[in-house]
C-alpha positions in Angstrom: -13.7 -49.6 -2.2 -11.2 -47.8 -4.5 -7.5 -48.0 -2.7 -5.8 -46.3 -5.6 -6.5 -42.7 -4.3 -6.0 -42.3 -0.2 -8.8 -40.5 1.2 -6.8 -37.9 2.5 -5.6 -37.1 -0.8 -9.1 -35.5 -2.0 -9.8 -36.3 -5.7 -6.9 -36.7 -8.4 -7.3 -33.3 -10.3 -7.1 -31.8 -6.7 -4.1 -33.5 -5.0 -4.4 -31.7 -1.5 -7.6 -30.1 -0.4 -6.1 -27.1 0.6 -5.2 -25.9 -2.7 -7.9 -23.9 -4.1 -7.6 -22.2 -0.3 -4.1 -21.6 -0.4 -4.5 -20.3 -4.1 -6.7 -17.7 -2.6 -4.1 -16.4 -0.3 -1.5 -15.8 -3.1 -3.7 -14.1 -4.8 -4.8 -11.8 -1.8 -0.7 -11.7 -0.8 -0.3 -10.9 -4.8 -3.0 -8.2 -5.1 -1.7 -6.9 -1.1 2.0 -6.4 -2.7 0.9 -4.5 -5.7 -1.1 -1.9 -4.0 1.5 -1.0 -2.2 3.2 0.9 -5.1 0.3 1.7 -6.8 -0.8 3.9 -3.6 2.5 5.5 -3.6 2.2 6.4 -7.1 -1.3 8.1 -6.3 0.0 9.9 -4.1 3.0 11.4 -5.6 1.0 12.1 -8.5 -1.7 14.2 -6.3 1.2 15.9 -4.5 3.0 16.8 -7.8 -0.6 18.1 -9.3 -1.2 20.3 -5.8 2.2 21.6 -6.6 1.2 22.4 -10.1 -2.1 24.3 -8.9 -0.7 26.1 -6.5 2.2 27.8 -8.3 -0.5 28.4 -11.0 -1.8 30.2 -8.9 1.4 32.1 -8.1 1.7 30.7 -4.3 5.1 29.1 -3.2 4.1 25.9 -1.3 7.8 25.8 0.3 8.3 29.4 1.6 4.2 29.5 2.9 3.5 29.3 6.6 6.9 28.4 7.8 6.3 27.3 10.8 2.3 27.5 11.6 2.3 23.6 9.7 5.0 21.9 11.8 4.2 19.5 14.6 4.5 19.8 17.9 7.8 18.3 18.5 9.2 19.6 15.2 8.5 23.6 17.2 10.2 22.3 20.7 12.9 21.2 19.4 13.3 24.3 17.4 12.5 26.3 21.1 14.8 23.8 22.8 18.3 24.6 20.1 
C-alpha cells in the first residue's frame, strides 16, 4: 500500500478532485461575465443602425408617435399631472 499520497488527495498531478470541476465553473462564470457587455454592445449597435435607416429614410424616430408607444403607466401618470 502506497502511504505517500492520502487517498483523499486523488492522484499527485490532480491535488483535489474537484479541480477540473471547479475549473469548469470559472470558465462558465468567465464566459457568463463577458456576454454581458458584448450583448450590450449588440444592442447599441442595432439601435444606432435603426437610427441610421430610419433618418435615411427621412423619418424622425424622436418626434414619431408621441405618445401611441408609451406604456400604460407612462399615459396615467401623464392623465394623473
Amino acid at each position: 500500500m502506497d502511504t505517500a499520497f492520502p487517498a483523499n488527495l486523488g492522484h499527485p498531478s490532480h491535488p483535489h478532485p474537484n479541480t477540473s470541476f471547479m475549473g469548469y465553473i470559472a470558465l462558465l462564470a468567465i464566459l457568463l461575465a463577458a456576454s454581458i457587455p458584448v450583448g450590450f454592445m449588440l444592442l447599441f449597435i442595432s439601435l444606432y443602425l435603426d437610427d441610421l435607416i430610419q433618418k435615411k429614410e427621412g423619418r424622425n424616430t424622436r418626434d414619431r408617435d408621441k405618445g401611441k408607444n408609451m406604456a400604460i403607466g407612462e399615459k396615467w401618470s401623464l392623465n394623473a399631472i
